[in-house]
ZAKEDREN-441394 format. One record per atom (N, C-alpha, C): atom name; x, y, z; residue in one letter. Coordinates in steps of 0.02 Angstrom, whole numbers, plus 50000, padded with zeros to 5 digits. Example, Ala and Ser with C-alpha at 12.3 -4.5 7.8 and 13.67 -1.06 7.14 Angstrom:
% ZAKEDREN-441394
   atome       X       Y       Z   residu
       N   50660   49716   50390        A
      CA   50615   49775   50390        A
       C   50660   49835   50390        A
       N   50642   49888   50354        S
      CA   50684   49947   50357        S
       C   50645   50002   50394        S
% end
This chain:
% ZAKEDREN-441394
   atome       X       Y       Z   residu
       N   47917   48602   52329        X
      CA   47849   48624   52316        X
       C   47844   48696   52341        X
       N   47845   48757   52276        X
      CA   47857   48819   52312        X
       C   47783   48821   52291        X
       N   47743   48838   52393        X
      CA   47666   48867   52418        X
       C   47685   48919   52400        X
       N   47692   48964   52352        X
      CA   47682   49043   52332        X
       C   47628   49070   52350        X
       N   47639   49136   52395        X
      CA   47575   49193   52354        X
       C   47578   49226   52311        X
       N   47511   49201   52271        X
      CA   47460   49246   52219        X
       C   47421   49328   52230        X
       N   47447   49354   52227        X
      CA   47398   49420   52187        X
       C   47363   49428   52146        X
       N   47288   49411   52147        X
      CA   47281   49404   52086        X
       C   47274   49463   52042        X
       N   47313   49444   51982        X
      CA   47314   49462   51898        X
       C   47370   49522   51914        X
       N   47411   49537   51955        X
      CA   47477   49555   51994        X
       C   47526   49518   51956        X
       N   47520   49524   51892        X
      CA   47574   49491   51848        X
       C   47645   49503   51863        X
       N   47681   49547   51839        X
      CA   47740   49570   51858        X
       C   47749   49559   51953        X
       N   47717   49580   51971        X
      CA   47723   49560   52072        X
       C   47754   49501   52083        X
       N   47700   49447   52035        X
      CA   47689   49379   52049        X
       C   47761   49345   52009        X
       N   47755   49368   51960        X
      CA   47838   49321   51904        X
       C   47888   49332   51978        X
       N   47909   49404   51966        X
      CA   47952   49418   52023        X
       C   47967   49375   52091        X
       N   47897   49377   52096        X
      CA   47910   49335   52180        X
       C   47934   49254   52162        X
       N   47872   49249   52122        X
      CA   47883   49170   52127        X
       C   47950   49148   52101        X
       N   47995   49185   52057        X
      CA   48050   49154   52035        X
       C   48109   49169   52096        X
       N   48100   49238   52120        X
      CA   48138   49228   52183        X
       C   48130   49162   52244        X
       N   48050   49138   52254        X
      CA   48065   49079   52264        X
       C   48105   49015   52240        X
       N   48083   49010   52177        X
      CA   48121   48961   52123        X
       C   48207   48962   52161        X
       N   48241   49018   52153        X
      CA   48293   49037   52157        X
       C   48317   49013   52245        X
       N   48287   49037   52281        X
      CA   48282   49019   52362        X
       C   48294   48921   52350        X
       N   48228   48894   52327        X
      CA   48218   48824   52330        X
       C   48280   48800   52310        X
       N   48313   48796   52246        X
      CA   48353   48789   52215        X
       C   48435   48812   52246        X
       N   48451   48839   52301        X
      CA   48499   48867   52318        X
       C   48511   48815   52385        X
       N   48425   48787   52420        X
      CA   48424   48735   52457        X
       C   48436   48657   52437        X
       N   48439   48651   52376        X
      CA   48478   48583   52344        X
       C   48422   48564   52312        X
       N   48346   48596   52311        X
      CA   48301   48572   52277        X
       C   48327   48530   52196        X
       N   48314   48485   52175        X
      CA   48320   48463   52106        X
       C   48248   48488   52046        X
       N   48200   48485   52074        X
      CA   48131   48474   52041        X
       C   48113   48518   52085        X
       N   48055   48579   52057        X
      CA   48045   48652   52090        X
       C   47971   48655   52051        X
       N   47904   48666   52106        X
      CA   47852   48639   52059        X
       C   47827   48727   52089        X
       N   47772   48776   52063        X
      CA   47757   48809   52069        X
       C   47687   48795   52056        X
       N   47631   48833   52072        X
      CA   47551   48837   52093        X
       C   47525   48843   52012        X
       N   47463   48837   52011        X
      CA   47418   48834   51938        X
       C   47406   48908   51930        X
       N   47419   48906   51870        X
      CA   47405   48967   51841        X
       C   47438   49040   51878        X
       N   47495   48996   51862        X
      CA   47565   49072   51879        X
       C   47578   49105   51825        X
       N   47586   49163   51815        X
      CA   47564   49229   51878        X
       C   47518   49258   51877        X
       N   47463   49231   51867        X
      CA   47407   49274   51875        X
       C   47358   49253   51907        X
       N   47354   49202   51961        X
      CA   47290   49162   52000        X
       C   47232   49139   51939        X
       N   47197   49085   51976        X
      CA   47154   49035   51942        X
       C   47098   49107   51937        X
       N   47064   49074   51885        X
      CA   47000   49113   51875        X
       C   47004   49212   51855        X
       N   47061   49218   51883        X
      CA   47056   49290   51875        X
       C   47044   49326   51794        X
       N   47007   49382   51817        X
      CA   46970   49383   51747        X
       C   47044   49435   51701        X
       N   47103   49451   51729        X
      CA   47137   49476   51684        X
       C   47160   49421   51643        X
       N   47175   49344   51668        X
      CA   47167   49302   51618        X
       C   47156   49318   51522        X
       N   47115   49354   51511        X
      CA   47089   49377   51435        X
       C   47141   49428   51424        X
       N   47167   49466   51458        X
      CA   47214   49518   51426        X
       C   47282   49498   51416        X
       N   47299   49459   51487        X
      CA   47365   49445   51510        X
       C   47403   49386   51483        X
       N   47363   49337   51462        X
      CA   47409   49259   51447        X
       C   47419   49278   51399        X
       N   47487   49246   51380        X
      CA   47529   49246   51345        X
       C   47540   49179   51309        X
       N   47588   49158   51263        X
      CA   47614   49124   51239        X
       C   47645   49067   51268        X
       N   47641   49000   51241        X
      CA   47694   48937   51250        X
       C   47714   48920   51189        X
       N   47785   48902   51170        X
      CA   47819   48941   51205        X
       C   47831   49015   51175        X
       N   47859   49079   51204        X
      CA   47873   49125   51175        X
       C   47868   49197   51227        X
       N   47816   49171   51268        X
      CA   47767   49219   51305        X
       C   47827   49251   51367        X
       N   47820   49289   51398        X
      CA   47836   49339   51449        X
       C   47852   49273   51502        X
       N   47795   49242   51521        X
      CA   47809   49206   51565        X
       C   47844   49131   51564        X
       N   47824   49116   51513        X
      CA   47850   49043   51524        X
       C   47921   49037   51482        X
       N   47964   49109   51450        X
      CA   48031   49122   51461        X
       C   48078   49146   51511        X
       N   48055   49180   51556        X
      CA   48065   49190   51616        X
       C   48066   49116   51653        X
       N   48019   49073   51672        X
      CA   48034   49008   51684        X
       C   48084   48982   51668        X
       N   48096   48966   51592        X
      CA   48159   48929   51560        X
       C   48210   48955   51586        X
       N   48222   49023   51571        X
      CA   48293   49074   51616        X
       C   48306   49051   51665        X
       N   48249   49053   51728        X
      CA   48261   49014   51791        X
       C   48288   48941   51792        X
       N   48272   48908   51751        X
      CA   48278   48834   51749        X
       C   48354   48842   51732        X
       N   48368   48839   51687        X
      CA   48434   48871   51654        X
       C   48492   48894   51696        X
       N   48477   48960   51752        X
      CA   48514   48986   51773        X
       C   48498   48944   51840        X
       N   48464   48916   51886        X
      CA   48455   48872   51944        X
       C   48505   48795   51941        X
       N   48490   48776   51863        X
      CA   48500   48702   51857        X
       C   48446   48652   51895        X
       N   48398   48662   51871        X
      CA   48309   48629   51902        X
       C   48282   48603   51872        X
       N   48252   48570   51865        X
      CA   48206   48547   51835        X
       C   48147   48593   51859        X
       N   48098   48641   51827        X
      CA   48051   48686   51847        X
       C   47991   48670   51805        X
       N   47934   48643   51856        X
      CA   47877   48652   51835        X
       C   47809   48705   51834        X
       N   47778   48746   51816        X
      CA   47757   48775   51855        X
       C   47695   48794   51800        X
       N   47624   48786   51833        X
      CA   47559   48818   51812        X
       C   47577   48869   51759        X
       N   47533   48903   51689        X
      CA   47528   48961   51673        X
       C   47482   48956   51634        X
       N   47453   49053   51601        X
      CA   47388   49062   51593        X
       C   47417   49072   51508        X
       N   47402   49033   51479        X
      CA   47410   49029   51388        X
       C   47386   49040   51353        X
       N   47397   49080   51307        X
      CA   47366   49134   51248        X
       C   47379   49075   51192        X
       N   47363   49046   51142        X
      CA   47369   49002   51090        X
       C   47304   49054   51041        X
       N   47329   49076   50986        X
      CA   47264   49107   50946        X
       C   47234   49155   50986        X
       N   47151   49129   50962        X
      CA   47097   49146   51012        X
       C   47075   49127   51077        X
       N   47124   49071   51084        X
      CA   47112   49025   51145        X
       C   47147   49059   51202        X
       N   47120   49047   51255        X
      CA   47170   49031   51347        X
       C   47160   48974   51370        X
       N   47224   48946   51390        X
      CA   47228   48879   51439        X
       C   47241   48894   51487        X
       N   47218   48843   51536        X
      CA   47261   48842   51619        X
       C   47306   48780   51582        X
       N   47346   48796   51601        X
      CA   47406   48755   51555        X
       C   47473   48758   51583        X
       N   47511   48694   51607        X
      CA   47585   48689   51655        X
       C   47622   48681   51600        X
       N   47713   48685   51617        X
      CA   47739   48664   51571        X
       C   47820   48637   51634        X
       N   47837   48579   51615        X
      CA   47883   48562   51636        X
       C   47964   48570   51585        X
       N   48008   48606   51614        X
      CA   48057   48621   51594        X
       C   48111   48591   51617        X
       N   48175   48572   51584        X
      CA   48235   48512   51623        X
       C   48281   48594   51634        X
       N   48341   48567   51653        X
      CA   48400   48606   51670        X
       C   48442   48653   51627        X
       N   48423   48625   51562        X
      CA   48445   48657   51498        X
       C   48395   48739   51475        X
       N   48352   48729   51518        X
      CA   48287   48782   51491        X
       C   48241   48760   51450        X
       N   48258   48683   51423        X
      CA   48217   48664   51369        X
       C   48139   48640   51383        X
       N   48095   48644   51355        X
      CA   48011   48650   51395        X
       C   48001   48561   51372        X
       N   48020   48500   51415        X
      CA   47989   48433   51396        X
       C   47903   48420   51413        X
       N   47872   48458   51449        X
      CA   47811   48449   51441        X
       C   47763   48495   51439        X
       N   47708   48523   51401        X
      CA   47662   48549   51401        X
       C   47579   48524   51403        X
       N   47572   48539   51463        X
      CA   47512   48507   51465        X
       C   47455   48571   51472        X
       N   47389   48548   51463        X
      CA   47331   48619   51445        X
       C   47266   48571   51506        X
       N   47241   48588   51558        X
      CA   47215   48538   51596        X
       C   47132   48512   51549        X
       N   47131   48481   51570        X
      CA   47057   48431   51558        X
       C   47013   48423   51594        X
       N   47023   48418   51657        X
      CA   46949   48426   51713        X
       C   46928   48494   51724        X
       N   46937   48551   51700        X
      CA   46930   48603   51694        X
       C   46838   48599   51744        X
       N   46861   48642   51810        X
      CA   46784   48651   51843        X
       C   46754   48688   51809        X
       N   46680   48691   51834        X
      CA   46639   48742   51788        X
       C   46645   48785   51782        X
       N   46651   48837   51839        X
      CA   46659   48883   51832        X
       C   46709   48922   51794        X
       N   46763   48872   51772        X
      CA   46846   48888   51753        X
       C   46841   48890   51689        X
       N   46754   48869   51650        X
      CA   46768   48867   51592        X
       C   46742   48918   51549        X
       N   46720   48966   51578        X
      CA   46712   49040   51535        X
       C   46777   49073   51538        X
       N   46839   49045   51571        X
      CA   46903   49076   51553        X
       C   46938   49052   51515        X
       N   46967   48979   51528        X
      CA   47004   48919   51499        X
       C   46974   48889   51444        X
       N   46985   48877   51374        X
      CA   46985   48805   51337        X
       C   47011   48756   51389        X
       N   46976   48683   51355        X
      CA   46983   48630   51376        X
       C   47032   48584   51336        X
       N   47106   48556   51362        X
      CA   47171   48506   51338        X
       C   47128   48454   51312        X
       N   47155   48417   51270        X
      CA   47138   48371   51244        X
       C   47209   48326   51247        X
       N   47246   48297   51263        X
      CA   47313   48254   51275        X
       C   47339   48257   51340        X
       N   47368   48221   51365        X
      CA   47404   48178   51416        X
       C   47500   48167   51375        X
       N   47535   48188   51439        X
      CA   47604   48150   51404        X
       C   47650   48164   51448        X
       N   47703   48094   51452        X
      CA   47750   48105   51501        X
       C   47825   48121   51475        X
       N   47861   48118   51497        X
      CA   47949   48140   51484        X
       C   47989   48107   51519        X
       N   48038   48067   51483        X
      CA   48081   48022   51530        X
       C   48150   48084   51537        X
       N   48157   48098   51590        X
      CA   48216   48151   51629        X
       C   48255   48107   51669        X
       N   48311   48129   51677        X
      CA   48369   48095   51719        X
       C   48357   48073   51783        X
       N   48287   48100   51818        X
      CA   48280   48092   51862        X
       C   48211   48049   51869        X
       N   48193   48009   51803        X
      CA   48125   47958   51818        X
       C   48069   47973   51755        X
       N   48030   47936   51751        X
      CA   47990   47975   51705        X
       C   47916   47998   51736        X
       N   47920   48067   51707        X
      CA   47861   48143   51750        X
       C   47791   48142   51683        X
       N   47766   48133   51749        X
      CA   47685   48153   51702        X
       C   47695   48220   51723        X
       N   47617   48267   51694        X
      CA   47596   48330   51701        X
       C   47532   48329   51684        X
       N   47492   48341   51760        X
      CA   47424   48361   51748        X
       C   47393   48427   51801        X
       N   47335   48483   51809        X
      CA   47345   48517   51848        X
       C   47283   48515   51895        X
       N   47296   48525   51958        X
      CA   47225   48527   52012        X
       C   47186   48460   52002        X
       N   47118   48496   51961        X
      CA   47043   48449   51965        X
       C   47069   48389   51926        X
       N   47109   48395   51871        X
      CA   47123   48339   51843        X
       C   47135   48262   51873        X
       N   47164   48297   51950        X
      CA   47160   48218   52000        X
       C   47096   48198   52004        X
       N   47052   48212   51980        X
      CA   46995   48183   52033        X
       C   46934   48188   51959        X
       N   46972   48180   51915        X
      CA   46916   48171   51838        X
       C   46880   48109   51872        X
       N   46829   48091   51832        X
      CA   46785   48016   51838        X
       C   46839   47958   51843        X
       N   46845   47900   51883        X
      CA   46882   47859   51895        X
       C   46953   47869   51908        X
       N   46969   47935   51908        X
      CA   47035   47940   51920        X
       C   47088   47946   51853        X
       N   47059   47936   51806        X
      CA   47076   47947   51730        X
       C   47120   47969   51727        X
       N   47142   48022   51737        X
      CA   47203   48052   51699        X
       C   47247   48034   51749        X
       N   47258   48021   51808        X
      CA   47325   48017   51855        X
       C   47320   47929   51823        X
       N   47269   47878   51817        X
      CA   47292   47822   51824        X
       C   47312   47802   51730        X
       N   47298   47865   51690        X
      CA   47328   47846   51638        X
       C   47393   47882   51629        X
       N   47397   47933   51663        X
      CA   47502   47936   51683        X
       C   47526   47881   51702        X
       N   47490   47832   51753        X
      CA   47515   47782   51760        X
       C   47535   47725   51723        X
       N   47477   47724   51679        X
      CA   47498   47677   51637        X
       C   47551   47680   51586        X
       N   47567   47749   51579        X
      CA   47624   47775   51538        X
       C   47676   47772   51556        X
       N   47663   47746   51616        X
      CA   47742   47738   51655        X
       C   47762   47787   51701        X
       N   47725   47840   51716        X
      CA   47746   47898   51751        X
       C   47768   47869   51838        X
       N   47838   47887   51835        X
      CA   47842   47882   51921        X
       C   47846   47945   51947        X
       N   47847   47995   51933        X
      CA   47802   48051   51985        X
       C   47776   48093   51948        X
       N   47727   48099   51960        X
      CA   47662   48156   51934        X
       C   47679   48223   51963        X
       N   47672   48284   51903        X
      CA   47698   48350   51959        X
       C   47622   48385   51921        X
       N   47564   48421   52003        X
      CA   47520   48440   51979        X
       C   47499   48511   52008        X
       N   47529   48550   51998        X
      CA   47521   48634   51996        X
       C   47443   48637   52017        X
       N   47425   48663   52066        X
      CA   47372   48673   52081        X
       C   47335   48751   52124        X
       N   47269   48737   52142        X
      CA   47250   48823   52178        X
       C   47191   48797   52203        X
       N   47217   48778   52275        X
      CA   47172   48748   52314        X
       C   47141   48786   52357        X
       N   47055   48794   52358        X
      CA   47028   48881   52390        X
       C   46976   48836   52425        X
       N   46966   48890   52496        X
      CA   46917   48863   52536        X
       C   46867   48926   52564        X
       N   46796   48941   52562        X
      CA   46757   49007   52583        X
       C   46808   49047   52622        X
       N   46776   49112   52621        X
      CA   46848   49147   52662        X
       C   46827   49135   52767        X
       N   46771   49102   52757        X
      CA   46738   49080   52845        X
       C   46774   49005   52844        X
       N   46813   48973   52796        X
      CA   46817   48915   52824        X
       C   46864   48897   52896        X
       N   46839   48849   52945        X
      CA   46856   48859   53000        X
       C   46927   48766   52999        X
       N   46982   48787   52999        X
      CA   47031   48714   52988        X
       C   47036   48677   53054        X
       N   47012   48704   53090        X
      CA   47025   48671   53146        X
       C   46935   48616   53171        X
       N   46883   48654   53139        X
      CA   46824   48614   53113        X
       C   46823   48581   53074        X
       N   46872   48595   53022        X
      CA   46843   48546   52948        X
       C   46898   48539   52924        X
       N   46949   48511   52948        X
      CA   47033   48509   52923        X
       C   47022   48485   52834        X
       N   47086   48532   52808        X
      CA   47053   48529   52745        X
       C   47113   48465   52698        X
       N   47103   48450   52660        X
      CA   47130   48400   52635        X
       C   47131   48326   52612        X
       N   47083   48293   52643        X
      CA   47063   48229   52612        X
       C   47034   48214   52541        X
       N   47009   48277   52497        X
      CA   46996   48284   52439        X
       C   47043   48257   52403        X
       N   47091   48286   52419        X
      CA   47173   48280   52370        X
       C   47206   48195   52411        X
       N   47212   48183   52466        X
      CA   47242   48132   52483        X
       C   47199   48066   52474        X
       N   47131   48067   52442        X
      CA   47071   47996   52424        X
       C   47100   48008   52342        X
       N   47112   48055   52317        X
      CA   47114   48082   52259        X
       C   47176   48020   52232        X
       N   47259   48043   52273        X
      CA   47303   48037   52252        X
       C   47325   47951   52264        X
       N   47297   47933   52336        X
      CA   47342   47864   52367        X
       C   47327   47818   52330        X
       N   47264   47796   52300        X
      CA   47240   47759   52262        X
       C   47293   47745   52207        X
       N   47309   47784   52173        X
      CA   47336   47779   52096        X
       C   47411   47787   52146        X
       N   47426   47801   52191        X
      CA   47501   47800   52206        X
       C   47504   47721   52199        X
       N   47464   47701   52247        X
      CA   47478   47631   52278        X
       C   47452   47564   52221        X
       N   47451   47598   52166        X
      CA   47418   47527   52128        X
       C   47473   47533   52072        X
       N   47511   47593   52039        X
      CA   47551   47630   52004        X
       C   47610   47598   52025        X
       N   47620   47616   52098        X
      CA   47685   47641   52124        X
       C   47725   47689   52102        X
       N   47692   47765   52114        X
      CA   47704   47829   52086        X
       C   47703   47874   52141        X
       N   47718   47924   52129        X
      CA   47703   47984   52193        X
       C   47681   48045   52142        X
       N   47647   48085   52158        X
      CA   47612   48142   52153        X
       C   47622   48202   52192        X
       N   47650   48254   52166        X
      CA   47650   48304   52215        X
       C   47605   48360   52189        X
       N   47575   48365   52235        X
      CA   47501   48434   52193        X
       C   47528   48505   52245        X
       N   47550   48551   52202        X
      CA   47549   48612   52234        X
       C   47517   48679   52245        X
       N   47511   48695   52296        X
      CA   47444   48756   52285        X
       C   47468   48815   52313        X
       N   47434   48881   52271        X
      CA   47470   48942   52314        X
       C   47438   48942   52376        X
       N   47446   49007   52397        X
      CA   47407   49039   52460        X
       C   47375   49121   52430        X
       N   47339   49126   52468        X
      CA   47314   49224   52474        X
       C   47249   49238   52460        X
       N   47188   49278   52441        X
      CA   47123   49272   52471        X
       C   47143   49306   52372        X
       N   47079   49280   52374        X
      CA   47063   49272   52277        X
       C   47005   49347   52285        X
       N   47022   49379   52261        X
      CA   47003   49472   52245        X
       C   46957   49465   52195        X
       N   46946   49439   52136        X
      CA   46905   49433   52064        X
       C   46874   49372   52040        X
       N   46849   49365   52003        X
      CA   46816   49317   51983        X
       C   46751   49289   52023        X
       N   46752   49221   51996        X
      CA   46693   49177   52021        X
       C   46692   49158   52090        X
       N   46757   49152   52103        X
      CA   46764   49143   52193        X
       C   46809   49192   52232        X
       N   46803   49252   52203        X
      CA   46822   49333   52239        X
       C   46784   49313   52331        X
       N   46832   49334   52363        X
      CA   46813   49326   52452        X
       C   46831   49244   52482        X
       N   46830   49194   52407        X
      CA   46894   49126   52459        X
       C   46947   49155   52461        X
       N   46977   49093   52504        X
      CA   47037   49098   52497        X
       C   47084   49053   52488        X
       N   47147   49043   52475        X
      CA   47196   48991   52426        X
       C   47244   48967   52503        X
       N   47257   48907   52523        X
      CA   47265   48902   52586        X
       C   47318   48854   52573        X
       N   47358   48827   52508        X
      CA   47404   48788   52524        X
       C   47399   48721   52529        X
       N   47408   48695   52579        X
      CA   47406   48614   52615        X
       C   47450   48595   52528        X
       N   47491   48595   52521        X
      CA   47538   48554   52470        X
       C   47532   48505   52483        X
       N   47555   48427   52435        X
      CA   47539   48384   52461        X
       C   47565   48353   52398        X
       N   47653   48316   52449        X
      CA   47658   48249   52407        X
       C   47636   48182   52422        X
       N   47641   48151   52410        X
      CA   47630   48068   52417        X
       C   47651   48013   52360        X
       N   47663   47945   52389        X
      CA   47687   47903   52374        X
       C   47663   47832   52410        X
       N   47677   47776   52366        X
      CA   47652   47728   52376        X
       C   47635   47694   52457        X
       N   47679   47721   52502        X
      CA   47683   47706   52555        X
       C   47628   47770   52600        X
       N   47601   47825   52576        X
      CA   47549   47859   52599        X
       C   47592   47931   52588        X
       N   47576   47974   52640        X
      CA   47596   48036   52630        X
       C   47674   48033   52660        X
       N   47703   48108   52609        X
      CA   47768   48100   52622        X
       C   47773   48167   52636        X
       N   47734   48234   52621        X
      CA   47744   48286   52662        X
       C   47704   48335   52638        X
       N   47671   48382   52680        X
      CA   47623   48415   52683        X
       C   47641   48503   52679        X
       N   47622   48551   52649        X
      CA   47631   48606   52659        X
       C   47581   48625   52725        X
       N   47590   48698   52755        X
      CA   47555   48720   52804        X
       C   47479   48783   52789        X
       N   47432   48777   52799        X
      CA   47357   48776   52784        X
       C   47379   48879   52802        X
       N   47335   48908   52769        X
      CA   47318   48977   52757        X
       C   47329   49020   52737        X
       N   47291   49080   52704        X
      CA   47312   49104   52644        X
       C   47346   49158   52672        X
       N   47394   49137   52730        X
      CA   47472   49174   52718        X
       C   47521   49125   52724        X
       N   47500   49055   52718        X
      CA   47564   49008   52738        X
       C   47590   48988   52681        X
       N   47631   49061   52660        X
      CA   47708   49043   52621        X
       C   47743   49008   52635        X
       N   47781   48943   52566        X
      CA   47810   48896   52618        X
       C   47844   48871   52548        X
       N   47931   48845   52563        X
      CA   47950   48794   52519        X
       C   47957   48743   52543        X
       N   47911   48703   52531        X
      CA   47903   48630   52557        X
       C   47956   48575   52522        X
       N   48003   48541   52560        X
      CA   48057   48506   52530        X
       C   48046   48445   52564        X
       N   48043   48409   52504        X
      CA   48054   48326   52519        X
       C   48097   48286   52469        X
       N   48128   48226   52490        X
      CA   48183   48184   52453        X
       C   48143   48117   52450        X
       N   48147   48092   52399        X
      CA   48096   48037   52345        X
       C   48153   47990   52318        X
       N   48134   47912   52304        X
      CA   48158   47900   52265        X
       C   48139   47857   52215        X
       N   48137   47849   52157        X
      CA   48102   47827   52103        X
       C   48142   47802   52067        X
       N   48099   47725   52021        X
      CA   48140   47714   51986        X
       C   48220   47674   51997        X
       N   48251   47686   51953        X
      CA   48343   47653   51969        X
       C   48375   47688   52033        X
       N   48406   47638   52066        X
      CA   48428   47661   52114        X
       C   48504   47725   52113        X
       N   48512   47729   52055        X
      CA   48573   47785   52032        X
       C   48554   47847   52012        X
       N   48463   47846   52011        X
      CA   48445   47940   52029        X
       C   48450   47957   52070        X
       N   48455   48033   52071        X
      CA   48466   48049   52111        X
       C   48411   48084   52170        X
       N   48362   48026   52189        X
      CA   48307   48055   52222        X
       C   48334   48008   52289        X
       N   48299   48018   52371        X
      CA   48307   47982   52408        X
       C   48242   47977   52471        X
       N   48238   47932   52478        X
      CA   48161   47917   52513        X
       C   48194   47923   52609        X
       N   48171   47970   52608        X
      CA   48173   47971   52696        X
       C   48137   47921   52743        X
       N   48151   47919   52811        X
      CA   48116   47875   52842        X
       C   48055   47910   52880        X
       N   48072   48000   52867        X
      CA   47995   48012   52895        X
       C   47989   48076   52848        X
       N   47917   48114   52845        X
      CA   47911   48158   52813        X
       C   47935   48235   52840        X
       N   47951   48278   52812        X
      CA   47968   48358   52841        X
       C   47978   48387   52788        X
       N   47993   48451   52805        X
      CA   47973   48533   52768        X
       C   48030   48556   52799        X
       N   48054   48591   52750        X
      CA   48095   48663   52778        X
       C   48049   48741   52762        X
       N   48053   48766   52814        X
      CA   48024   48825   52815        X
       C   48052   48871   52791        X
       N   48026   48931   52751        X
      CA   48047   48981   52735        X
       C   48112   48999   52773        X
       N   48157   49017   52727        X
      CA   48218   49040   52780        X
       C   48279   48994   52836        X
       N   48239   48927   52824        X
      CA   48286   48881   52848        X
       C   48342   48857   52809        X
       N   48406   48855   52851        X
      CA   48443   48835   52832        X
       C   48436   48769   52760        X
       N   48498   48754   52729        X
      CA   48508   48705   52699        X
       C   48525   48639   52745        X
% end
């Protein structure tokens, strides 16, 4: 789970960095490499209208494939999509080959998100060597009843990968109001009735434009699995972080593996 920082609408800054993460994660034995919503250009930001590009075809989400390609990853990662007249906040999951198996365009789209974004209309998963992956992004956990995570479920999805950009006032105080139970009431439910895990990832860095210019994007990554949480990124909008955890799903001959406790490697830590 690469916690990237965002610049926002710092396009070129942002590809750059974040794939040098990609590249970092991936050199640590990562298999599956999930990146933040709406890479590279932060949620909401109003270059959104100039900047998104294409699926597939676009600046960014070939650069992805390359990475995937040249890593050997499975790479998921948020982006801002030009289709026509339209923009999506829209992920796309890519296997090892570079080839794009999922495109998803989100659906709980907040209010405010929707003078930028069109709104997805489909749900769909991909059976990969390593289990079969839904794709949904952020708010989408937390539609009315839980909808879209518990109809990955029913599709069979054993891990959900959900690109996200999780922002809190720029006064919010974590040690008053620890942030995160939004996402963990959100996720355990549909882990534990499923038997799925979910990993929702969020950048970091203080949001410059738009509707919520002066929050800020604080991280707290956050996988989980049927048994509760399995590992947490670290809270503030400078806590860069590749958060690594081992899962296992599915047949016992993938290659995922369930630890007996949760942890992170920190930037710069060893393999």
């Amino acid at each position: 789970m690469v916690q990237a920082h965002l610049a926002g609408g710092e396009r070129e800054r942002n590809l750059d960095h974040g794939l040098g993460l990609v590249a970092r994660a991936a050199a640590g034995g990562a298999d599956v490499v999930v990146l933040p919503e709406c890479f590279p250009l932060g949620w909401t930001d109003p270059s959104a209208a100039a900047l998104a590009d294409p699926v597939p075809g676009g600046e960014t989400v070939e650069a992805l494939r390359a990475a995937a390609r040249e890593h050997g990853v499975h790479l998921c990662s948020g982006v801002v999509e030009r289709a026509g007249d339209r923009v999506y906040n829209a992920a796309v999951l890519i296997d090892p080959a570079g080839e794009i198996l999922l495109h998803h365009r989100k659906i709980n789209e907040l209010d405010i998100g929707h003078p930028f974004y069109a709104v997805g209309d489909r749900l769909g998963v991909a059976d990969t060597a390593l289990g079969r992956v839904g794709l949904m992004i952020c708010a989408d956990a937390f539609a009315e009843d839980r909808v879209v995570t518990r109809t990955l479920g029913l599709m069979g999805a054993e891990l959900i990968l959900s690109p996200s950009a999780w922002a809190v006032p720029g006064d919010h105080d974590q040690d008053v109001q620890p942030y995160g139970d939004l996402w963990r009431n959100a996720y355990g439910p549909v882990c534990r009735e499923h038997h799925l895990y979910i990993a929702g990832v969020s950048n970091v860095g203080w949001i410059p434009d738009g509707p919520w210019a002066g929050r800020k994007c604080i991280g707290c990554s956050l996988l989980m699995g049927p048994d509760g949480i399995i590992a947490e990124g670290p809270y503030g909008p400078e806590a860069e972080e590749i958060v690594v955890a081992d899962i296992r799903v599915g047949r016992d001959d993938r290659p995922w593996h369930h630890p007996p406790d949760r942890w992170f490697r920190p930037l710069g830590a060893e393999a």
